[in-house]
C-alpha positions, 0 to 999 in steps of 0.5 A, spaced: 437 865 571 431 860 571 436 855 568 442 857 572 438 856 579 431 851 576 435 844 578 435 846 585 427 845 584 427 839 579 426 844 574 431 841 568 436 846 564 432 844 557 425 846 560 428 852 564 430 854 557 424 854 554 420 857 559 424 863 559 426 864 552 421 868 551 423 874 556 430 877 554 430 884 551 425 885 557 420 881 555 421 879 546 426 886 546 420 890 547 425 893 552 420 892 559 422 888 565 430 885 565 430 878 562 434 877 568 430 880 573 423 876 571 428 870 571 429 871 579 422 873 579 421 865 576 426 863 581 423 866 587 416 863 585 420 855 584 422 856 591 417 859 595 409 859 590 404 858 592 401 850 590 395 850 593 389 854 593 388 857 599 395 857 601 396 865 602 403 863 606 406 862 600 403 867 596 405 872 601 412 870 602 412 869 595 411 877 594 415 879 600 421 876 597 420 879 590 419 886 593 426 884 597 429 882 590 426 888 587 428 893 592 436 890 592 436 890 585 433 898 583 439 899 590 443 897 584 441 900 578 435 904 579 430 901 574 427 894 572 425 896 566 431 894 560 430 900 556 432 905 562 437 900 564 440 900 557 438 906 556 435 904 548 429 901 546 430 894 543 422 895 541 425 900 536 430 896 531 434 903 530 436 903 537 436 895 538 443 896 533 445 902 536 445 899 543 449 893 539 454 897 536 455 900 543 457 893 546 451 894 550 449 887 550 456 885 553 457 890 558 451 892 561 446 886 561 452 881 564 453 886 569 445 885 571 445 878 570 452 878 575 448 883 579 441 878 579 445 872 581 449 874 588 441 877 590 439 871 588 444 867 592 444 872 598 436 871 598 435 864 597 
């Protein structure tokens, strides 16, 4: 998400890469919030962060298209986090082959990163 949207913000491909790097599986596979998401959450924040101090406007606005995004995505799928939406836990290495095994990673996640982008677009 961040590398896909972050040039329109001066945020190049490479550094957007590295910035997000850490976030899929939900967060490092710990199986918490959708890579995905927290990379439209990231996006939200290049458009509409606060810079400043005292600048409450942009926090607010900021908040107030995260609760908008969230609310479009869980109309979708029910859940941020990754290990309900996969319905596994990629904390769990078992699991995380299953999931795999089940072409979960294929199927389901490009669904959601599909799902995050027409949101996104839709908002922005």
């Amino acid at each position: 998400m961040l590398s896909s949207f972050g040039d329109q913000f001066g945020l190049e491909r490479e550094l957007a890469l590295r910035v997000a790097g850490a976030f899929g599986g939900g967060m490092a596979r710990m199986g918490e919030t959708c890579g995905a998401v927290t990379g439209a959450l990231m996006v939200i924040g290049l458009k509409y962060g606060k810079t400043k101090a005292g600048d409450e406007g942009a926090r607010e606005k900021t908040y107030k298209m995260v609760g908008e995004f969230v609310k479009r995505f869980k109309s979708r799928h029910s859940s941020l986090l990754c290990r309900e939406l996969l319905g596994y836990d990629l904390s769990n290495p078992e699991e995380r082959t299953a999931a795999s095994e089940k072409g979960l990673f294929t199927t389901l996640c490009p669904q959601f990163v599909k799902d995050t982008t027409e949101i996104l677009e839709e908002m922005l």
